[in-house]
N, C-alpha and C positions, 0 to 999 in steps of 0.2 A: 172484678176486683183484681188487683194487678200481684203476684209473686212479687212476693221480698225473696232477698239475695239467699235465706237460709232454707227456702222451700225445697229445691230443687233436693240438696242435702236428707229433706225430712223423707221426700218420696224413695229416697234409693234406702233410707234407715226401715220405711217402713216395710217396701219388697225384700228386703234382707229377711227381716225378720218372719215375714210369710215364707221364705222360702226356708228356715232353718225351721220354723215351726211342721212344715210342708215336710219335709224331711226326715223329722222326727216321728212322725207320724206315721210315714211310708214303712221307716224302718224296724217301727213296729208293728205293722202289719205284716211285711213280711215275716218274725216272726212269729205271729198268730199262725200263717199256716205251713211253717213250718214245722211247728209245734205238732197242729192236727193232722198233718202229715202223715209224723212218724210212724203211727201202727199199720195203717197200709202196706207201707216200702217193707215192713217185717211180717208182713202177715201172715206167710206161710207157716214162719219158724212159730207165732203166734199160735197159730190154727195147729200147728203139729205138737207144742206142750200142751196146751189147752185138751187139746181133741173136739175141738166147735166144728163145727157143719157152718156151710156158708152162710146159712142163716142166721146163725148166731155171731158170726163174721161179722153180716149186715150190720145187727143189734149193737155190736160194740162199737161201729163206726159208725152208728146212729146217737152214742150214749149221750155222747156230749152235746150233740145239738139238742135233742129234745129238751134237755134239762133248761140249757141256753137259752133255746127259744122260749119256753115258758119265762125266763128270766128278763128276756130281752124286754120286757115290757114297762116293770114297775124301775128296770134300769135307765131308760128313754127317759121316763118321767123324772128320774132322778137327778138324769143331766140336763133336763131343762132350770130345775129347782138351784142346782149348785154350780159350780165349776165345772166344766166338761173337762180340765186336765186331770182332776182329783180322780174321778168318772172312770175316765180310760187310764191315767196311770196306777190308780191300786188294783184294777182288773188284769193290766199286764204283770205286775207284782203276784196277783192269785194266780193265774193260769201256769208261771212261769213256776212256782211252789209245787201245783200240782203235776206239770212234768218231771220235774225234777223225783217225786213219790212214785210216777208212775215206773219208774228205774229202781227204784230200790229191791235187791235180791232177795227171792223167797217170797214174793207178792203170791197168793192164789188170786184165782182169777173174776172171782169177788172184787176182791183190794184192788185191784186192774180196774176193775169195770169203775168204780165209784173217784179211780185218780181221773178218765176220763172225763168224768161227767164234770169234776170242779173247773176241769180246764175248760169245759163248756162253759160253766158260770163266770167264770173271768173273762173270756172273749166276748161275751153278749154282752159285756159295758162297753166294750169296747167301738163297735159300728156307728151306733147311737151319738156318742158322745163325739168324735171324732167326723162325725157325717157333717153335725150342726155347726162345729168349731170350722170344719174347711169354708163353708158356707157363709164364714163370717170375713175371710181374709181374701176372698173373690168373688168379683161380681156373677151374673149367671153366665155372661157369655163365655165366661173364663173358665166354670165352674166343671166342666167336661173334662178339660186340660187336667186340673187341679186333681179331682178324683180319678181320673186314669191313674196318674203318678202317683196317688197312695195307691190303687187299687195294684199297679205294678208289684206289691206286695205278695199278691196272690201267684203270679208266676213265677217269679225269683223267688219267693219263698219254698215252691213247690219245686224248682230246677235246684235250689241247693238240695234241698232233700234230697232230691233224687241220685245229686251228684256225692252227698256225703256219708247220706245213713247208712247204705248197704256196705262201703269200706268201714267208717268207725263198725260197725256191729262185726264184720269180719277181722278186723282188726284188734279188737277187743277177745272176740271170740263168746258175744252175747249180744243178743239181740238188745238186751235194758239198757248198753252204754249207751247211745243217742242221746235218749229220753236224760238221762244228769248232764249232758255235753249241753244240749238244748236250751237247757234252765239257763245259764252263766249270763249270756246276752239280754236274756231278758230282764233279769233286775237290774244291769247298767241304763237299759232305754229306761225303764219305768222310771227311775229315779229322775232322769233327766228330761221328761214327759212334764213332771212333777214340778220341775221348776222353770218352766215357760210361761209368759205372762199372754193373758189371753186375748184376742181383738172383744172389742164393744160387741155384744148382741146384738144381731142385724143390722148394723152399718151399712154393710152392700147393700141390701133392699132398699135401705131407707135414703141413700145418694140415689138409685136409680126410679125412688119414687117421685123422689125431689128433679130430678131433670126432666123429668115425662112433664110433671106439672108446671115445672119454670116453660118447659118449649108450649106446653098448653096455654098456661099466662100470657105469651110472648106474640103467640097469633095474632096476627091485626082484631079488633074490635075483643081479646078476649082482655085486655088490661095490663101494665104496664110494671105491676110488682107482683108478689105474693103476696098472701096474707097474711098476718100476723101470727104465729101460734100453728102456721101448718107445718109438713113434716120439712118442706124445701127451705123452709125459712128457718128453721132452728139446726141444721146440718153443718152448714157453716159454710165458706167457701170453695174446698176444695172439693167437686164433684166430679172428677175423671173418672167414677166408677171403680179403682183401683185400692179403694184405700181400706186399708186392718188397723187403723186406727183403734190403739187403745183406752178406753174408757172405765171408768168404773163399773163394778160386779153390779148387776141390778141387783134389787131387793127381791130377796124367795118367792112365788109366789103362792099362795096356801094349797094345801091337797084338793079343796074345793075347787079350788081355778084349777088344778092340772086336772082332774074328773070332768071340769067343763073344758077345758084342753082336748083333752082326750073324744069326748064327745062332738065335739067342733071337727075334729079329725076324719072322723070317719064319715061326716056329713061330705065330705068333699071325694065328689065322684070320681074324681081320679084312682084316689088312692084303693081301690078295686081293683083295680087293672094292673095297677104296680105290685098290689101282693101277687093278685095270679099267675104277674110276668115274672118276679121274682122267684116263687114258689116251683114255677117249673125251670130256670136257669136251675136254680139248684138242686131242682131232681135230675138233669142230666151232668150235671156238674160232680158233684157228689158222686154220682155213680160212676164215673171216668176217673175221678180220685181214689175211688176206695179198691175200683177193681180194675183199673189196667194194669198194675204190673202182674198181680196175680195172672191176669189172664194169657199176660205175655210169657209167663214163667210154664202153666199148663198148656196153651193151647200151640202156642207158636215152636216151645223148650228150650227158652232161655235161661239161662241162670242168674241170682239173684243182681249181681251188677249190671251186667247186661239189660236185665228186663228193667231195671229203674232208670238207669240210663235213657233206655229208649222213650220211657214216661214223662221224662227228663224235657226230651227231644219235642214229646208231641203235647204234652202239656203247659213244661215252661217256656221254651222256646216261642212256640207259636204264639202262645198266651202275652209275652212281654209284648210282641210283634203285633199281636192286634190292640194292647191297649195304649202302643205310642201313635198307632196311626187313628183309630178311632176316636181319642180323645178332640185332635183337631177336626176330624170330620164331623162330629158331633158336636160342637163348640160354633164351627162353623154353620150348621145348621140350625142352631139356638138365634143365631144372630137374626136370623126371620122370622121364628117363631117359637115358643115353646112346644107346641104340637111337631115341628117339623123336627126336630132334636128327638123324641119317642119314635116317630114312623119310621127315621133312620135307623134307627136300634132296632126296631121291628123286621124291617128289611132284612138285616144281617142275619138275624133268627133265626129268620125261614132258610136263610142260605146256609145255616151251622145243619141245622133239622135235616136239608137234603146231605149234606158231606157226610154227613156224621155216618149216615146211613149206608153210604157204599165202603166208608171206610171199616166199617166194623163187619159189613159183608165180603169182606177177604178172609181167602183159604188157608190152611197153615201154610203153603208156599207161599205168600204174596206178601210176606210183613211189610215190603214198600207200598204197597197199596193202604195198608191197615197205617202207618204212618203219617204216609202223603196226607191223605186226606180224612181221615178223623183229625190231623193237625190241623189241617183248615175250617173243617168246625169248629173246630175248637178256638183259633184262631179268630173267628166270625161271631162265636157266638161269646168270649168273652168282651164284648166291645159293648155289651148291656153293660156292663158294670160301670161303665164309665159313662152311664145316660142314669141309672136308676135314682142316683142320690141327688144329682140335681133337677131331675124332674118331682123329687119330690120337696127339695128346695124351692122350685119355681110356684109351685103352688101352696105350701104353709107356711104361716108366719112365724116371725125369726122364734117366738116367745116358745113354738109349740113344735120344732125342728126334731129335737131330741125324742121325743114321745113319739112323731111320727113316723122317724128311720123306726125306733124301736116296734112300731104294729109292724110295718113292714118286714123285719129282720126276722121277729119272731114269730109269725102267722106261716110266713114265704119259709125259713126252716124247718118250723115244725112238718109243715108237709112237702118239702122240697129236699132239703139237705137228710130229716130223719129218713123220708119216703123212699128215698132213690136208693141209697144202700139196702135200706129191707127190702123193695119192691125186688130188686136185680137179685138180690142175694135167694128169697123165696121163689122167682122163677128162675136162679139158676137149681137148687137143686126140685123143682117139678121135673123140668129137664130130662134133668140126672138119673130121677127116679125111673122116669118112664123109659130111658134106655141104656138103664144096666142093665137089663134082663138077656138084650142082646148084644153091648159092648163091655170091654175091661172096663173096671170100676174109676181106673184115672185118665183113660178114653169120654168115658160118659161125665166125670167132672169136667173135666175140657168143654168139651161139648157146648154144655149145660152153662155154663157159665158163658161162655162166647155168644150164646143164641139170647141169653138173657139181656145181655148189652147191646148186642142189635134191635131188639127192642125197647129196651127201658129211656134210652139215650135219646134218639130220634124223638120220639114221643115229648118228653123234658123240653125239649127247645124250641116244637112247635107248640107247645102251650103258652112258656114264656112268649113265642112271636103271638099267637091271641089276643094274650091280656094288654102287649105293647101296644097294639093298634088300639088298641078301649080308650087306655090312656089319651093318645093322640086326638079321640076325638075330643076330649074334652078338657085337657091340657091347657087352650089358651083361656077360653074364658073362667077357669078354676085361676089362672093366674091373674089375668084382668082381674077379679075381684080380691085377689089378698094383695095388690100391689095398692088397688084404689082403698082399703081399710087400713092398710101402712100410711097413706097420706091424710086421710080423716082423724087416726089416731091421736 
């Protein structure tokens, strides 16, 4: 069917509008971890009002996830049911509330703990709702791209922090100013979240279900149109795979269809292997979040800007660095197959798992060592984030997106993101325990915490590379069959 003069016009209105939606998105993610940032970059001064042990460290920088994660689930569900902007922009409106409480003076450390945990519950609408909406405004080969660049949230989120909290709190002359500075951005995005018009529900699937079957149709002896009523024939004409066309809101579908949703979910063998790979990025993840500046501040003797600075350097830095380059290699890799897109991400894993490991086995004299290369772990192993959401785009349908980030989000935190702070946090002080007897008491916290992260870390990202490979085996034909149910639909 031939373009009229005004097409050309519509395609550049609709990539405008993916990428302003693209964008709003990213820059609410960054600040999501922004936000969860902040106790980390302060955690000494935390740990020294308070009087926590690193365990109890762990526990507070576990609060929010837990909560989260149990949340993330019936929230999934929720954005498949309504609006995903509604979704993620009143969750940025909640968490952005609870930062802003988590600053207010004279908090004990109760009141602390439970500002945490809301800012958990607003962020777990968040993944969900935002995974399935990108999934709607690019095709899959794209879909790597796409999520990188929200996922770049996660590094620049974590590089401002690092570059701002430690002066505002010095500046201020309170660790709580961040936490009010924090809030201000985030009820401008929300509100502007809020008034984005959304793409049609599975449009992308359902053009690339439609060309699979038009080039099947098209085969010598297989016939010469479509059929009537199938998904190729009701799409329309413009099938470049590119398109966010907007459509009308489907109709809710009842709690019984999302329980049968949900059930449908878990029957798809993939999504095993995306928690576990998930599950362990964020036990190593988490634990590099919550405790490298401490450890740079005890073990190395930095000082508060200095040592966020430097987390600045190997966290954000490297982290931007690996999700602009991975996103095209992964993208690139989809274009052959779904399975070869996971293996790829797999790969990187194992190569975060070995870095990670020499670099956190450096001496207090060698901080370049402990930089260089925990940054390239780091580096290597954030390039799963920009495979995880669309592998698991590649295999559920558009209808049950939201519910399935959410198993993922919330399974893979609850034992990934809660685990990794407690796990690191409980063996550093065993650690500790075991040699104060024969070192100074802030000797043996050093220590103990350094030894704890050489092990917790490593560990985290060779499990993520495990579950990635699972995935990989059974990635194409989990997609082959929710691409061929898109077209019988």
């Amino acid at each position: 069917m031939a373009r009229t003069s005004a097409e050309p016009d519509v395609q550049v209105s609709r990539h405008t509008r993916a990428g302003w939606i693209l964008t709003l998105l990213f820059v609410g993610n960054l600040l999501n971890f922004y936000d969860r940032q902040l106790p980390s970059i302060v955690l000494e001064q935390i740990k020294a009002e308070y009087a926590l042990d690193d365990a109890q460290v762990g526990l507070l920088a576990s609060a929010f996830v837990v909560v989260g994660a149990i949340a993330g689930i019936p929230l999934g569900m929720l954005a498949d049911r309504y609006a995903r902007k509604w979704v993620a922009g009143i969750g940025l409106l909640v968490w952005s509330a609870f930062t802003a409480l988590g600053g207010v003076k004279g908090l004990g450390f109760g009141a602390f703990f439970w500002t945490r945990v809301g800012v958990g519950v607003g962020e777990a609408s968040y993944g969900p709702a935002t995974g399935s909406l990108i999934s709607d405004l690019y095709p899959s080969d794209r879909r790597s791209r796409a999520n990188a660049i929200f996922n770049m949230g996660f590094p620049v989120g974590l590089l401002l922090s690092f570059l701002t909290v430690g002066g505002i709190a010095e500046a201020f002359d309170s660790w709580r100013a961040p936490f009010l500075v924090a809030a201000v951005p985030g009820l401008v995005v929300a509100i502007l979240i809020l008034l984005i018009k959304e793409p049609a529900r599975g449009q992308a699937d359902r053009d690339e279900a439609a060309r699979a079957e038009a080039e099947r149709l098209a085969a010598p002896g297989a016939g010469a149109s479509l059929p009537i009523g199938s998904a190729a024939a009701t799409v329309g004409p413009d099938l470049t795979g590119d398109a966010d066309a907007v459509g009308p809101a489907p109709i809710p579908p009842s709690p019984a269809a999302h329980r049968r949703a949900l059930a449908t979910v878990l029957r798809i063998k993939s999504m095993y292997g995306l928690i576990i790979g998930f599950a362990g990025y964020n036990f190593a993840a988490y634990a590099v979040g919550t405790f490298l500046t401490p450890v740079l501040q005890r073990y190395y003797g930095l000082d508060l800007v200095p040592a966020a600075l430097t987390s600045g350097v190997v966290i954000g830095v490297t982290g931007l660095i690996g999700l602009l380059l991975g996103g095209r290699v992964l993208d690139r890799a989809a274009r052959r197959s779904a399975s070869r897109r996971v293996l790829t991400a797999a790969v990187f894993l194992v190569a975060a798992a070995v870095f990670s490991v020499i670099g956190l086995a450096a001496g207090q004299d060698s901080l370049w060592q402990l930089v260089l290369f925990l940054g390239l772990g780091y580096l290597f192993g954030i390039i799963y984030l920009a495979a995880y959401v669309p592998a698991v785009t590649d295999v559920v349908a558009p209808r049950s997106r939201s519910t399935a980030i959410g198993v993922v989000y919330a399974i893979a935190l609850l034992l990934g993101g809660a685990g990794g702070p407690l796990v690191t946090g409980a063996v550093s002080d065993s650690i500790n325990a075991s040699r104060a007897t024969d070192l100074a008491s802030d000797v043996a916290a050093a220590q103990g915490l350094q030894a704890a992260m050489m092990i917790v870390v490593p560990i985290g990202f060779a499990v993520a590379a495990l579950g990635t490979f699972l995935v990989a085996r059974f990635a194409d034909a989990d997609r082959a069959r929710m691409l061929a149910e898109e077209v019988s639909a």
